[in-house]
C-alpha positions, 0 to 999 in steps of 0.5 A, a space after each residue: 500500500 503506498 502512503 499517499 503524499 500530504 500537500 502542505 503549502 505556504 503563501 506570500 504576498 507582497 506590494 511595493 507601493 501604495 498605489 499597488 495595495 490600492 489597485 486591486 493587487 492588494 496584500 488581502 486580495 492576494 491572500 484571499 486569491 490564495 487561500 481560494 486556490 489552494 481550498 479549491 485543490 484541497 491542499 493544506 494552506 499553513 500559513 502566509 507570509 507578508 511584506 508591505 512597501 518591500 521592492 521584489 528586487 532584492 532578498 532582504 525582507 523579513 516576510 520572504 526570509 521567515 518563508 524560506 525558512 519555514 519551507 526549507 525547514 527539515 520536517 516542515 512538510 511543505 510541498 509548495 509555495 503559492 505567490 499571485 504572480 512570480 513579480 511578488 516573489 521577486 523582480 529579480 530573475 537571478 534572485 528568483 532562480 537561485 531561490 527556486 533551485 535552492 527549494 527544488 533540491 528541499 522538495 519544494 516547488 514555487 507557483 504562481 496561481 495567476 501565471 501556471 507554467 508547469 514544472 518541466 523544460 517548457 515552463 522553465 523556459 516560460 517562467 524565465 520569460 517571465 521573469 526577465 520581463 518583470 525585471 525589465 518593468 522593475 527597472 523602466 519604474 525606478 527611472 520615473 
């Protein structure tokens, strides 16, 4: 008989600005967009971290660092991290490929509820078209 696996997911949400809590991207929008995803697969949503008025393009914010440590925590269970799009996670596409490979090898996988690319070559590939656009949009911002 084969033990079936739990799913165990924790979420993450972010704005960087005012405007972005204001225009329907907001910290409780992203959250309740998040836990209606992972009620409707009926996999277990543990708990959601936040960081408000936190630019995505660096890795220092206490929100995203108590994540990572939760998830790459040994025994912790979790499976998946949830993020409304990958520009919440980071805006940074090195950051983000070096934390998604850094979960691959614990076992845990990043998705994006709004940008579902799959877990193979061809979503790798989309994921870093992605990215790199996020990035992109980032740095045209910070020039107005």
């Amino acid at each position: 008989m084969t033990k079936t696996r739990i799913e165990r997911a924790l979420g993450y949400v972010r704005v960087s600005t005012q405007r972005q809590a204001e225009g329907g991207i907001s910290l409780d929008n992203q959250e309740a967009r998040l836990d209606a995803h992972y009620t409707q697969r009926d996999i277990e949503l543990v708990d959601i971290y936040r960081d408000g008025g936190l630019s995505g393009t660096t890795d220092n914010r206490p929100g995203l660092q108590a994540l990572f440590e939760h998830a790459m925590r040994a025994g912790s269970g979790i499976t998946e991290i949830g993020v409304y799009s990958f520009s919440r996670l980071f805006r940074d596409h090195y950051l983000l490929e070096h934390y998604r490979r850094k979960l691959k090898r614990a076992g845990v996988r990043i998705v994006a509820i709004t940008q579902e690319v799959g877990h193979d070559a061809e979503g790798d590939l989309v994921r870093s078209v992605l990215s790199n656009f996020d990035e992109y949009q980032s740095r045209q911002t910070a020039k107005f």
